[in-house]
C-alpha positions as CSV (number, residue, x, y, z in Angstrom):
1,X,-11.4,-16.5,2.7
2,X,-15.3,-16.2,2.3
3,X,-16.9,-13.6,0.5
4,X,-18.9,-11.4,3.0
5,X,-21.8,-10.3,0.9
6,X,-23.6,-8.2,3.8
7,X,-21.0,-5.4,4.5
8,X,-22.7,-2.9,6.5
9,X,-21.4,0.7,5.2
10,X,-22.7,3.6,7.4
11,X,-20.9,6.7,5.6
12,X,-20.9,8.5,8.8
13,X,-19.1,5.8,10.8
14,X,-16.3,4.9,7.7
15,X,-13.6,7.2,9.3
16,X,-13.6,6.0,12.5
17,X,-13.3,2.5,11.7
18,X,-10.5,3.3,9.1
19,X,-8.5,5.3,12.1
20,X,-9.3,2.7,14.3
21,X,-7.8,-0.3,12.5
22,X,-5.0,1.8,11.5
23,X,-5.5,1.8,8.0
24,X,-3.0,3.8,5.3
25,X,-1.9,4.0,2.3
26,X,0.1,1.6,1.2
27,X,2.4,2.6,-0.8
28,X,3.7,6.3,-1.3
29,X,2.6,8.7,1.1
30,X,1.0,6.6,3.6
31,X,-1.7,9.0,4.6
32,X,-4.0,7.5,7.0
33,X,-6.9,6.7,5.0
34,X,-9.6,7.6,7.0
35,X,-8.9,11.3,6.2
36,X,-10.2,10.8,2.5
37,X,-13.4,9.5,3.6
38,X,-13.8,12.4,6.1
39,X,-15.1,13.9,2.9
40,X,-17.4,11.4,1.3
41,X,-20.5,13.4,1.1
42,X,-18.3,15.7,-1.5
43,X,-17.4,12.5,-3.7
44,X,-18.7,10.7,-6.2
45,X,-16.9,8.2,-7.7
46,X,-13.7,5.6,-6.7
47,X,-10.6,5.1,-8.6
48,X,-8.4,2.2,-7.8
49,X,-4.6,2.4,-9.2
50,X,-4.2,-1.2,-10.3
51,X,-1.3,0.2,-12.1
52,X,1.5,-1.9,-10.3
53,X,4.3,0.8,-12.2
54,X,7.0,-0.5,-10.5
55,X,8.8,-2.7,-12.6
56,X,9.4,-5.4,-9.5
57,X,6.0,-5.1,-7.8
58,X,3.5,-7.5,-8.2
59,X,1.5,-7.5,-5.2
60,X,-1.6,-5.6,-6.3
61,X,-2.1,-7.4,-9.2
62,X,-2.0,-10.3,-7.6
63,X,-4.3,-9.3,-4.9
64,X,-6.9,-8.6,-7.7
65,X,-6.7,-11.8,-8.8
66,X,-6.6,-13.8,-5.7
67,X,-9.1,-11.8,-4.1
68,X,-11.3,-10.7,-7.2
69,X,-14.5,-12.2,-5.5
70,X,-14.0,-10.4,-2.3
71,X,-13.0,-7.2,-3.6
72,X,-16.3,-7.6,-6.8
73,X,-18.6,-7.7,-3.4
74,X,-16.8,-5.1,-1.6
75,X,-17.5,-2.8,-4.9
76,X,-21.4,-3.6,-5.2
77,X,-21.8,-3.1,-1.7
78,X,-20.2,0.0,-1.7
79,X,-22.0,0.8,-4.9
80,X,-25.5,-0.1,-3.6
81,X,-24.8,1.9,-0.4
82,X,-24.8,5.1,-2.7
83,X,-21.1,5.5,-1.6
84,X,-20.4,5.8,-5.0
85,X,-21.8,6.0,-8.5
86,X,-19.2,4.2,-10.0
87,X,-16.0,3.0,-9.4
88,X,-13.1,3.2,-11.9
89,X,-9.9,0.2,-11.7
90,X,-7.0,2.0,-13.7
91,X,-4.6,-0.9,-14.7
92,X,-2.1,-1.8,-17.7
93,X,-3.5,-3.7,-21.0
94,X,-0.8,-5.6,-20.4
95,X,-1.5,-7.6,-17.5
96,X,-5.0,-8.2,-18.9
97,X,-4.4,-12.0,-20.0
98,X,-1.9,-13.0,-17.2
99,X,-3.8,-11.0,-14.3
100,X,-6.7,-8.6,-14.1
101,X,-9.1,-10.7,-16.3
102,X,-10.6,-12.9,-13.7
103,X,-10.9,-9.7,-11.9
104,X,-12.8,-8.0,-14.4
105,X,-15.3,-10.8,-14.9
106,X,-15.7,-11.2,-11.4
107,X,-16.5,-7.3,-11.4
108,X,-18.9,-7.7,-14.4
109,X,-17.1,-4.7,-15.3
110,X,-17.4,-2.1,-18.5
111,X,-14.1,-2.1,-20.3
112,X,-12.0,0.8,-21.9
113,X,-8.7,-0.5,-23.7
114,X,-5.9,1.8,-24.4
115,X,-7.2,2.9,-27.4
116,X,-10.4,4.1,-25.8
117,X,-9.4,6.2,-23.7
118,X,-9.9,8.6,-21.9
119,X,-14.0,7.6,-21.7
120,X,-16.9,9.7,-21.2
121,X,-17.8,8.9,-17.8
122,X,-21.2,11.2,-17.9
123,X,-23.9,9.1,-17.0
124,X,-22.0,5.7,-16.5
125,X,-22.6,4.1,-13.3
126,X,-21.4,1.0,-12.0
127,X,-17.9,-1.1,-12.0
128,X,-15.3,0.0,-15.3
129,X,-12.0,-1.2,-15.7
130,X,-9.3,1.3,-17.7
131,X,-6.8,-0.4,-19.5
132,X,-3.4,2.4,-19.9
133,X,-0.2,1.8,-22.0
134,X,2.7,1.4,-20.2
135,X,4.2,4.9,-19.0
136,X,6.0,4.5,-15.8
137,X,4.3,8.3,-14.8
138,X,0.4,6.9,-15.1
139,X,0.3,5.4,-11.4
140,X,0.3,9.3,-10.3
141,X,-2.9,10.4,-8.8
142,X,-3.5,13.2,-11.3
143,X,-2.1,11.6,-14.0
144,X,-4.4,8.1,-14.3
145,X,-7.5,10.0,-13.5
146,X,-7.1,12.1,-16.7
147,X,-5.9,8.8,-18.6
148,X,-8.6,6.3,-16.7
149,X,-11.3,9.0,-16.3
150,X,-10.6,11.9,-18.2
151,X,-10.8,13.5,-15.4
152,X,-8.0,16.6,-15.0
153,X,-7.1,17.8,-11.6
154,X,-4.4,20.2,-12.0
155,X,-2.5,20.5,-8.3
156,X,-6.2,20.0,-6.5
157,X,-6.5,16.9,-4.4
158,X,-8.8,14.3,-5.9
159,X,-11.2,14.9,-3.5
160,X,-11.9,18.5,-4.7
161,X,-13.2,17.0,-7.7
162,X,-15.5,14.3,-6.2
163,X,-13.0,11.5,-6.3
164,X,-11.2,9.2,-4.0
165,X,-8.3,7.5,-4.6
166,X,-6.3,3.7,-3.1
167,X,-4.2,1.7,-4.4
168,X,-5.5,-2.1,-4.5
169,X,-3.7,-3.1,-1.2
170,X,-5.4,-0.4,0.2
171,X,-8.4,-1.0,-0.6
172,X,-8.1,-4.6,0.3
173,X,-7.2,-3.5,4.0
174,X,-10.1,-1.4,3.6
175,X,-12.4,-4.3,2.8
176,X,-10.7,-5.9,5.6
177,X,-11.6,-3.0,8.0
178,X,-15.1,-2.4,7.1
179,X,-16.7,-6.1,6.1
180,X,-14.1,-8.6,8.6
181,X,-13.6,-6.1,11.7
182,X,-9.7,-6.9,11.4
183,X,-6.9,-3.9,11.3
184,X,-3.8,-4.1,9.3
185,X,-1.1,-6.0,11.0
186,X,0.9,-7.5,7.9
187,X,2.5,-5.8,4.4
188,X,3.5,-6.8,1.1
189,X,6.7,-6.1,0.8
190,X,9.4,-6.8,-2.4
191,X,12.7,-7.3,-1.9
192,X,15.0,-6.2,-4.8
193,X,18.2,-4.6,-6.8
194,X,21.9,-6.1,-5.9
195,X,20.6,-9.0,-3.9
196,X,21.0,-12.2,-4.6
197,X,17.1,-13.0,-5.2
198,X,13.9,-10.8,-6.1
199,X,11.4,-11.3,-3.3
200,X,8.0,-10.7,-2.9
201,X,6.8,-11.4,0.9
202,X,3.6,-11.1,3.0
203,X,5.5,-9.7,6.6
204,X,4.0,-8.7,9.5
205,X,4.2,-4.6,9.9
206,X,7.5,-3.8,11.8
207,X,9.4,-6.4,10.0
208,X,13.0,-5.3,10.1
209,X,15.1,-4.5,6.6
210,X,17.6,-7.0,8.5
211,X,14.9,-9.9,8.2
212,X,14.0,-8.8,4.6
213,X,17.7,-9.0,3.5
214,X,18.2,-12.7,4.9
215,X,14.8,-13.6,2.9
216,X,16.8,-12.2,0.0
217,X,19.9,-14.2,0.5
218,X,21.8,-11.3,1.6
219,X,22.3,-11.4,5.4
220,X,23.1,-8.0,6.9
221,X,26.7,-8.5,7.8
222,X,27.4,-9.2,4.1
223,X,26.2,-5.9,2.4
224,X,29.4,-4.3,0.7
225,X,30.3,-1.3,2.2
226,X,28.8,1.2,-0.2
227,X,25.4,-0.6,0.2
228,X,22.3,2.0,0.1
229,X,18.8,0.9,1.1
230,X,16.2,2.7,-0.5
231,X,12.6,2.5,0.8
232,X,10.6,2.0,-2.5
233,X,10.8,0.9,-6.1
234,X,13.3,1.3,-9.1
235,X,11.4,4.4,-10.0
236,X,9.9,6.7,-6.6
237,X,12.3,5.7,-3.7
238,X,14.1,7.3,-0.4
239,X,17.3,6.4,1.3
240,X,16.8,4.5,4.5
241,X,18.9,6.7,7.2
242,X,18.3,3.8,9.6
243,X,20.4,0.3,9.8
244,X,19.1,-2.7,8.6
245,X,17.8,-3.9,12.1
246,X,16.7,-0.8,13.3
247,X,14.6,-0.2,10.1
248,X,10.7,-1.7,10.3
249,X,8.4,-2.1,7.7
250,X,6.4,0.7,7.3
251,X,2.5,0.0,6.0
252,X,3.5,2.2,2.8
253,X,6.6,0.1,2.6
254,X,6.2,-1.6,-1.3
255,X,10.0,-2.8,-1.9
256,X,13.4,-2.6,-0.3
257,X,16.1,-2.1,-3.1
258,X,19.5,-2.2,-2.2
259,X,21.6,0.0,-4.5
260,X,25.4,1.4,-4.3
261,X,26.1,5.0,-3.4
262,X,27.7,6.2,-6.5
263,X,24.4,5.6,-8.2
264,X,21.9,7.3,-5.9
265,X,24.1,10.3,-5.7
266,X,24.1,10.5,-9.2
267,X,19.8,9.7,-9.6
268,X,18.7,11.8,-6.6
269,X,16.3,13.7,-7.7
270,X,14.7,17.1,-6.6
271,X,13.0,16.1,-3.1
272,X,15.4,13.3,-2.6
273,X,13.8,11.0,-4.3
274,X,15.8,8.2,-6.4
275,X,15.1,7.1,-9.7
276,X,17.0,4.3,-11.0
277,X,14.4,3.3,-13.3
278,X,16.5,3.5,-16.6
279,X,19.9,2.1,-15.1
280,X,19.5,-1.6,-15.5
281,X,16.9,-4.4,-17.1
282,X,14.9,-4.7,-14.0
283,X,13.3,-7.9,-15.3
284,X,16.6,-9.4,-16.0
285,X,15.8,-12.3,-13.8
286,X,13.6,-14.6,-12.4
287,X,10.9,-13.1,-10.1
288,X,8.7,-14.2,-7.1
289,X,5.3,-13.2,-8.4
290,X,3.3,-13.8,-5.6
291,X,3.7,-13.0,-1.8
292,X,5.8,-15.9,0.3
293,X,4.9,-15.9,4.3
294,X,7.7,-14.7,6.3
295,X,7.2,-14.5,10.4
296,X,10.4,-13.1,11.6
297,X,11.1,-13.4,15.3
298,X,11.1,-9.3,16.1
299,X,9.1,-6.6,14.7
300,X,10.0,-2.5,15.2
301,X,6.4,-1.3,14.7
302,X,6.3,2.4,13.4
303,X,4.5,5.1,15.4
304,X,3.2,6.5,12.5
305,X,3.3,5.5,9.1
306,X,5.8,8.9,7.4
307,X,7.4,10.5,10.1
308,X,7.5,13.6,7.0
309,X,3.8,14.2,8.0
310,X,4.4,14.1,11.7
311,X,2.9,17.9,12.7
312,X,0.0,17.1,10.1
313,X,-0.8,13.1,11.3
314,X,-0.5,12.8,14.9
315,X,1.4,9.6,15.7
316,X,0.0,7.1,18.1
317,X,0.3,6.6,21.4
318,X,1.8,3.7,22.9
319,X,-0.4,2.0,25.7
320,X,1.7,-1.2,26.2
321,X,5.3,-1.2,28.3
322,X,8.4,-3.6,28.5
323,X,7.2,-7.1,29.7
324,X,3.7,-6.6,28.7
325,X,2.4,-10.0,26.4
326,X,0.3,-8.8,23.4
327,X,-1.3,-11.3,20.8
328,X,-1.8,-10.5,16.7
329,X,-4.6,-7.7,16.3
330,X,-4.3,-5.9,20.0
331,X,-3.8,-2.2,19.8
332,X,-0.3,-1.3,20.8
333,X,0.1,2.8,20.3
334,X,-3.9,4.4,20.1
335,X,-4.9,7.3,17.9
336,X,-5.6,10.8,18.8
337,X,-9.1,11.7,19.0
338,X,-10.1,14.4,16.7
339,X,-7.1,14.6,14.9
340,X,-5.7,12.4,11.6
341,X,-4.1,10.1,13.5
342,X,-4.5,6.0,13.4
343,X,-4.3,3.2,16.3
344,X,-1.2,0.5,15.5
345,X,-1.9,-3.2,16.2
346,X,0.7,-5.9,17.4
347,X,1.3,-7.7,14.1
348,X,3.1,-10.8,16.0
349,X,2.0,-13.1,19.3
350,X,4.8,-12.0,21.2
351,X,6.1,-9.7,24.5
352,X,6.8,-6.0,24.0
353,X,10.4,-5.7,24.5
354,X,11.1,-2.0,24.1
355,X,9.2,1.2,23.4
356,X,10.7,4.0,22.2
357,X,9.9,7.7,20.9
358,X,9.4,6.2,17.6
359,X,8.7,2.4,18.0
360,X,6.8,-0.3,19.2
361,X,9.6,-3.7,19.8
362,X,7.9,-6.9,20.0
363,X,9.8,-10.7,20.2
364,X,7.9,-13.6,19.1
365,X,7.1,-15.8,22.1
């Protein structure tokens, strides 16, 4: 991809754009994104979580080094537009040799290692990158601003303290928003825990946990019968109450790990969340470290990104019907006006073949 190096960056117009090409966070909550930038006149300063805690993730690491030129020119545009006074990457020391320094260089960036850190941020403009230890717990919000920035938060929100936060994929769909007009129509997605192979995939949104399985060698019909999928990593995950095929990728959707029931009932935690962190050698095995292409032939395309924030984000509203042809990119459910809501794009060439409550259906022509 070229680097665009005239990104045009009107504060006022940021939102919109974000809503409009369906833009959230992806991974965890999957807040639509233009809701943090509603508030960019309070802010001062970005933070990227380059942590990649997961111990099976890989794909925003290597997003920053793939993309270091794009994202170093979305930074000093952003920066010379007075969006922000500096902008913070929090990542592990680590990955320094393997991943993040041709990022950094690219970046001409400031650098803290562990040792250093938290830094005195009063006064220091520009592009820093914070090197943490290891701890599973610094990819929280609250938690690598007060390691990265030294900043402390409490139970705030990062934006009552001037700062916005994104992980590196979304902030690379942002880039993608703002400086190539395109929405989000495809995921990283990993693929791990008792399957046959660890994947890491670039899918199109809506790709079903059925398709994900067969990319892992484990085709749906041969999970055993105490299978669990879990939407998430080893650490921060949720059991997937749908089947396999009726399950699509979701834009927050990191990693499907299939597990067995005995161990997520006994590492459920409080707010259903399962952590299996500590119950094997994750890295135990070979890993795909960088995103393979998969184009499945159907895609269930999500409404809205957490159906738990249905009531707060208004889910989109399909304006396509059975039989209707829709190309890669074409709006498919549109947004809400004046509420936090984001349009949803057809992510495959294909016709819609169902449209339900909760889902978009497209089959690849």
């Amino acid at each position: 991809m070229a680097v665009n190096t005239s990104i045009e960056l009107d504060p006022r117009k940021i939102p919109d754009r974000l809503y409009e090409a369906g833009v959230a966070g992806a991974g965890g909550a999957g807040f639509p994104s233009g809701a943090k930038w509603e508030q960019l006149e309070d802010v001062h300063s970005l933070l990227v979580n380059h942590q990649e805690s997961e111990p099976n993730y890989y794909s925003d690491v290597w997003l920053g080094t793939e993309h270091a030129a794009e994202l170093a020119a979305f930074f000093d545009a952003m920066l010379e537009a007075d969006l922000f006074e500096r902008i913070v990457v929090g990542t592990k020391q680590k990955y320094r040799d393997e991943w993040t320094k041709e990022f950094e260089t690219a970046c001409d960036a400031d650098v803290y290692l562990e040792d250093e850190l938290p830094p005195d941020l009063d006064g220091e403009t520009g592009i820093i990158f914070a090197y943490t230890g290891e701890t599973y717990d610094f990819s929280e919000e609250q938690v690598l601003l007060m390691m990265a920035a030294g900043e402390r938060i409490g139970r705030d929100l990062p934006t009552d303290h001037g700062w916005i936060v994104h992980n590196t994929e979304t902030l690379w769909n942002i880039y993608n928003a703002l400086a190539e007009n395109t929405p989000v129509t495809r995921k990283y997605v990993h693929v791990g825990g008792d399957t046959p192979a660890h994947r890491c995939l670039d899918v199109p949104v809506g790709t079903t946990a059925a398709d994900l399985l067969e990319a892992a060698d484990l085709p749906e019909d041969a999970l055993p019968s105490d299978a669990v999928l879990a939407d998430g990593g080893p650490g921060w995950s949720y059991a997937i109450d749908e089947s396999p095929v009726a399950f699509g990728t979701r834009k927050r959707t990191n990693a499907i790990l299939v597990l067995d029931e005995a161990t997520v009932e006994a590492h459920t935690e409080q707010e259903d969340r399962i952590n299996v962190l500590e119950e094997r050698d994750w890295n135990d095995r070979d890993h795909e470290t960088q995103p393979s292409v998969l184009e499945p032939e159907t895609v269930s395309i999500p409404l809205i990104t957490n159906a738990a924030y249905e009531g707060l984000v208004t889910p989109g509203d399909p304006v396509v019907e059975p039989g209707d042809r829709v190309s890669t990119g074409d709006v498919v459910a549109r947004r809400t006006e004046d509420e936090i809501s984001n349009n949803h794009h057809a992510s495959i060439d294909g016709t819609v073949v169902d449209v339900t409550e909760t889902h978009v259906v497209l089959e690849r022509e």
